[in-house]
N, C-alpha and C positions, 0 to 999 in steps of 0.2 A: 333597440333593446328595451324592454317593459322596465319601470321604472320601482313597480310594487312588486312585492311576491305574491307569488303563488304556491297554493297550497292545495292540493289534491290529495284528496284518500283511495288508500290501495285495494281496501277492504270493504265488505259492506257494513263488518261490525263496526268501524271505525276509529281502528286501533294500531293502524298506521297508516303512513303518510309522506307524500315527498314534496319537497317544498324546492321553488324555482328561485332562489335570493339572489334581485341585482345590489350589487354592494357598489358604488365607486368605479361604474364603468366595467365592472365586472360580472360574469353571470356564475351562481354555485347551485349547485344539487345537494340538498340535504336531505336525508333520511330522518323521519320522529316513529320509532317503534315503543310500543308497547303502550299505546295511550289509554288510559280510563276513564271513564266519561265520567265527570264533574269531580273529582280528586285534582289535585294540582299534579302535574307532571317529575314528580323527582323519583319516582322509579322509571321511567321512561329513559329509552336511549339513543342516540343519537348516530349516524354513520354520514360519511361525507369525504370528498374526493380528497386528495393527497396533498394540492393546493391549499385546501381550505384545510387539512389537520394538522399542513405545518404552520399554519398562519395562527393556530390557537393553540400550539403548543405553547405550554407556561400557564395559559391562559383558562386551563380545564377547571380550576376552584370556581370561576366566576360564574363559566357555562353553568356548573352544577347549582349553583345557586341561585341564577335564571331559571333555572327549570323547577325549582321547590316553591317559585314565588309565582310560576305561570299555573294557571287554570286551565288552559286550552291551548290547541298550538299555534294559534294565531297571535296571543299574548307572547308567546315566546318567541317569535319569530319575527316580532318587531323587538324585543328583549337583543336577538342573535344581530341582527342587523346595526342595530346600534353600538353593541361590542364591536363588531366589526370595522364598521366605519371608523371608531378610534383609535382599533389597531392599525388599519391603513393609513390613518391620517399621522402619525408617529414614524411610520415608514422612512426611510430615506429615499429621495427624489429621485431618480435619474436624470443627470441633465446631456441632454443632446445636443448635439453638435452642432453645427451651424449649415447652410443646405451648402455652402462653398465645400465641408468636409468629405462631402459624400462623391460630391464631384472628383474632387483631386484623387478619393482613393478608389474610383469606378478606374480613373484613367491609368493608376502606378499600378494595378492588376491588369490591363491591358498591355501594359510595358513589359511586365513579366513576364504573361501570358497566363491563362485561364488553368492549364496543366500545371501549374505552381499552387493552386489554390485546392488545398486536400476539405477547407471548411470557413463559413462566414457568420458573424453573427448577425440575427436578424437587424441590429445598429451600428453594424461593419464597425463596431468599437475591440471587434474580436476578429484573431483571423490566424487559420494555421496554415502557413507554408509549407508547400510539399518540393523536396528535391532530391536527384539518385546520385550517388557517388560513383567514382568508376568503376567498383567492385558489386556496383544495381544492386547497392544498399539501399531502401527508403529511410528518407529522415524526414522530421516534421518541426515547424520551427513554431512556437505558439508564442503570439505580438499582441498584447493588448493596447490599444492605443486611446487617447487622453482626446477629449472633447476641442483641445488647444492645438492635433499634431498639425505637425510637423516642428511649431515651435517644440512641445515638449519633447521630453527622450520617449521611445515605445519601452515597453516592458517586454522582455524577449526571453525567451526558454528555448531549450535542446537537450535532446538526450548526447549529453557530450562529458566524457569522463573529468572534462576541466572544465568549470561556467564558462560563459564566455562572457564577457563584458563590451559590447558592443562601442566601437567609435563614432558619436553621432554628434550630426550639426546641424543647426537650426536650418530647417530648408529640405533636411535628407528627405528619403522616400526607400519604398519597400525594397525596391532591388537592391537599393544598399545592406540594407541588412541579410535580405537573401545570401548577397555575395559572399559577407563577412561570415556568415554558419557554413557557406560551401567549402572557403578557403580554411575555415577550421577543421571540418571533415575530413578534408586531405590530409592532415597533420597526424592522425589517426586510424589511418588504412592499416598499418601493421599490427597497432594494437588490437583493433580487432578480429583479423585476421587468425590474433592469436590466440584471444579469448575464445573465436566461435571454433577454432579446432579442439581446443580443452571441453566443451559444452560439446561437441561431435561425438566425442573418444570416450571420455571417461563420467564416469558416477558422478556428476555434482552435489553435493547433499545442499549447499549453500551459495548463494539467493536461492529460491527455490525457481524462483520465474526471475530468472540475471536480466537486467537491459544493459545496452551497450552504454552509461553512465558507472556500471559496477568493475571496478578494480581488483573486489574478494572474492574468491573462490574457495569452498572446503568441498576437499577430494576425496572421497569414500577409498582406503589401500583396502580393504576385505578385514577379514578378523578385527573387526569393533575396532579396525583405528582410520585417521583421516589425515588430510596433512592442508592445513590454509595457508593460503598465499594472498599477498595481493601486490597486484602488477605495477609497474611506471608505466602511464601511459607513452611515454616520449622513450623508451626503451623499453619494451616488451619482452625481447627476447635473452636481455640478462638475468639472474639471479633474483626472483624477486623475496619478498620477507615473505619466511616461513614460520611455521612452528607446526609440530603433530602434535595431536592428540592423540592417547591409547594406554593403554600396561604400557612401563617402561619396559619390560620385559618385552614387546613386540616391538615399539619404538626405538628406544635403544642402538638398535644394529641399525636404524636408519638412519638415525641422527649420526652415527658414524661413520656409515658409506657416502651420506651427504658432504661429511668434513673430509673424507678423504680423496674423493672422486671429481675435484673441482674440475682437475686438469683435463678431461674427459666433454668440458663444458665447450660448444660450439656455437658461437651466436649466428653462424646462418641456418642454423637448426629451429624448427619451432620450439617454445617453452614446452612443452608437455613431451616432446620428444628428449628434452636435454633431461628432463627430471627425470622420465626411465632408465634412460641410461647411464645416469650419473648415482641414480637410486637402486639400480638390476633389479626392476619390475617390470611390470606389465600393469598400468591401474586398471581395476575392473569398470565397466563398461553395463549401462543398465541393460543393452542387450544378450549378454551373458556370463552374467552376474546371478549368484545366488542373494535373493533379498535376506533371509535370515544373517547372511555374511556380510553384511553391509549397513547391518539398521543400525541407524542412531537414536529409538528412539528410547526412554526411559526405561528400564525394565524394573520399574515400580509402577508408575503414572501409565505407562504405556502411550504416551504423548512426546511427539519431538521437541514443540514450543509449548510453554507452562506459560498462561496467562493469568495474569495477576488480577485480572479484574480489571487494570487501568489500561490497558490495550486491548485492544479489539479486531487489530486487523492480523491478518494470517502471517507477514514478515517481520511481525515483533515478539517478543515475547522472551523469554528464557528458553535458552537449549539445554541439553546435557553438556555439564563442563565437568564432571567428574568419572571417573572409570576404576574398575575392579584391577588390582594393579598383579591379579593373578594371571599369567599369561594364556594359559588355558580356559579364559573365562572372559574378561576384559569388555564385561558389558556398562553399559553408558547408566550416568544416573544425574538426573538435577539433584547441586549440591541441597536443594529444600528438600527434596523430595527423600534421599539418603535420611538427611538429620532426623526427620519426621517419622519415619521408617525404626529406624535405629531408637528412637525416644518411647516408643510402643514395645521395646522388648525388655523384659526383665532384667536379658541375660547382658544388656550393654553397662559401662561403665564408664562414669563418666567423671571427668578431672576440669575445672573451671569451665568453658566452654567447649572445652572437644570431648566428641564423644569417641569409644570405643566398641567397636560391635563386630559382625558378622556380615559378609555381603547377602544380601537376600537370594540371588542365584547359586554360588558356588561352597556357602560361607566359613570364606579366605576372610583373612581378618582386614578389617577397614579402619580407616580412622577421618572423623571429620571434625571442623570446625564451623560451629553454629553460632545464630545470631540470635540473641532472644531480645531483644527492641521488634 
């Protein structure tokens, strides 16, 4: 690898350019657009690979001020390179293993067998275990391991509704840990067994993407209402904790065929079998299900999950916790999104912090309770 950069122009006018920068055993592609011939470069911009934008993330004030002090782009690009090197050089180390490391875990993947091995990292400091259950479940067991193993403990993961805290002894090796995630899985056949016919049968509105680690479930009944559970792993097929949401006027009669229907309860039954029948439903079912009869989602915002800004990913967020408690109507609303709603109309009245208004679908009279911090 060339130890200088290089710098080649794209254009004949000479107002851009890609530059070859070895940094530290490294090689980057840099793009310099918009150059002017004899102006210093601080309108000029810069593009460059994914590696190299996160590596100067933070660091974007300095580049810009590299470029307002560079003339040409060969100034700057001994400018880039020097930044660089001191970002690398701040870096934390990785330290490798020792060559005995590599050997011993060449050999406990051989013991396994190579069908166990779903992924490795290029420093075999990483490694995810693959194994089928007798139900030809796949599971995946992800072990990071410490530059010291076997002395040290590995770090271990599983999609398993319980962590598992693995027993380990100075000396062990991988098939032990293998074993100890297999003999957990077993513990767990029923449960999931129960979860995947509930996710088969009926509406899930919640997780949206369940893994076999998830215990809650909220079940779409039809007419804007739901009913969440979440399971015992180690007992699946008892009563798990419930609550609906909906108009009390829709919920109501269920809350009360649930209290009175216990007897009716069969534990060699699946869970989703025992709730219809103990509930006299039929949950709807995303393949023939009316989606307007089922939506949860805000009939203001028109969003299931209300993100705040400080989440970002698609399974956080705020849902709809509030409903139109007219039973004829009994559409979902985020309690923000109601308050805010309700603050923009003339006709609301408001008493310390609760307001009084109209539902914006039906408007049946509401009432909420807001936060002004």
């Amino acid at each position: 690898m060339a130890t200088v950069p290089t710098v080649l122009p794209l254009n004949v006018d000479f107002t851009a350019y890609q530059v070859l920068l070895p940094v530290k055993g490294k090689e980057f592609v840099v793009g310099v657009h918009n150059v002017e011939a004899g102006k210093s470069l601080s309108v000029a911009k810069i593009d460059c690979c994914s590696e190299l934008r996160k590596l100067l993330t933070g660091f974007e004030h300095i580049i810009q001020e590299r470029l307002n002090q560079s003339m040409d782009v060969a100034t700057f690009v001994e400018e880039l390179k020097d930044v660089l090197e001191h970002i690398l050089l701040a870096q934390p180390q990785v330290k490798l293993p020792p060559a005995a490391f590599y050997g011993r875990i060449y050999s406990e993947i051989e013991e396994i067998g190579w069908e166990h091995i779903a992924w490795v990292a290029p420093t075999f400091m990483s490694i995810h275990l693959r194994f089928f259950d007798r139900a030809i479940r796949e599971h995946l067991v992800q072990i990071q391991l410490s530059p010291d193993y076997p002395e040290r403990e590995p770090s271990c993961n599983a999609d398993l509704p319980i962590a598992l805290e693995i027993q380990w002894r100075a000396g062990g090796r991988l098939k032990d840990i293998l074993s100890q995630f297999e003999q957990a899985a077993e513990k767990y056949q029923d449960f999931w067994t129960v979860m995947e016919d509930i996710d088969k049968h009926v509406w899930v509105m919640e997780p949206e993407h369940p893994s076999r680690s998830n215990c809650f479930r909220r079940i779409a009944l039809g007419g804007h209402c739901s009913l969440c559970i979440t399971v015992e792993p180690f007992s699946p097929r008892m009563l798990p904790e419930y609550r609906f949401f909906g108009s009390d006027t829709a919920v109501d009669p269920l809350r009360l065929r649930m209290s009175n229907n216990m007897d009716c309860w069969k534990l060699e039954r699946l869970l989703r079998e025992n709730l219809e029948d103990v509930l006299g439903i039929t949950f709807p079912s995303p393949q023939d299900s009316d989606r307007d009869d089922v939506s949860s989602e805000c009939i203001i915002c028109y969003s299931y999950r209300l993100l705040d800004g400080k989440e970002g990913a698609s399974e956080k967020g705020s849902v709809p916790d509030r409903v139109c408690d007219n039973g004829s109507c009994g559409r979902p609303f985020h309690t923000s999104c109601l308050a805010e709603w309700l603050r923009s109309l003339p006709t609301t009245r408001q008493s310390f912090d609760v307001l009084f208004g109209a539902c914006p679908h039906c408007s049946h009279p509401v009432i909420v309770k807001c936060s002004f911090s």
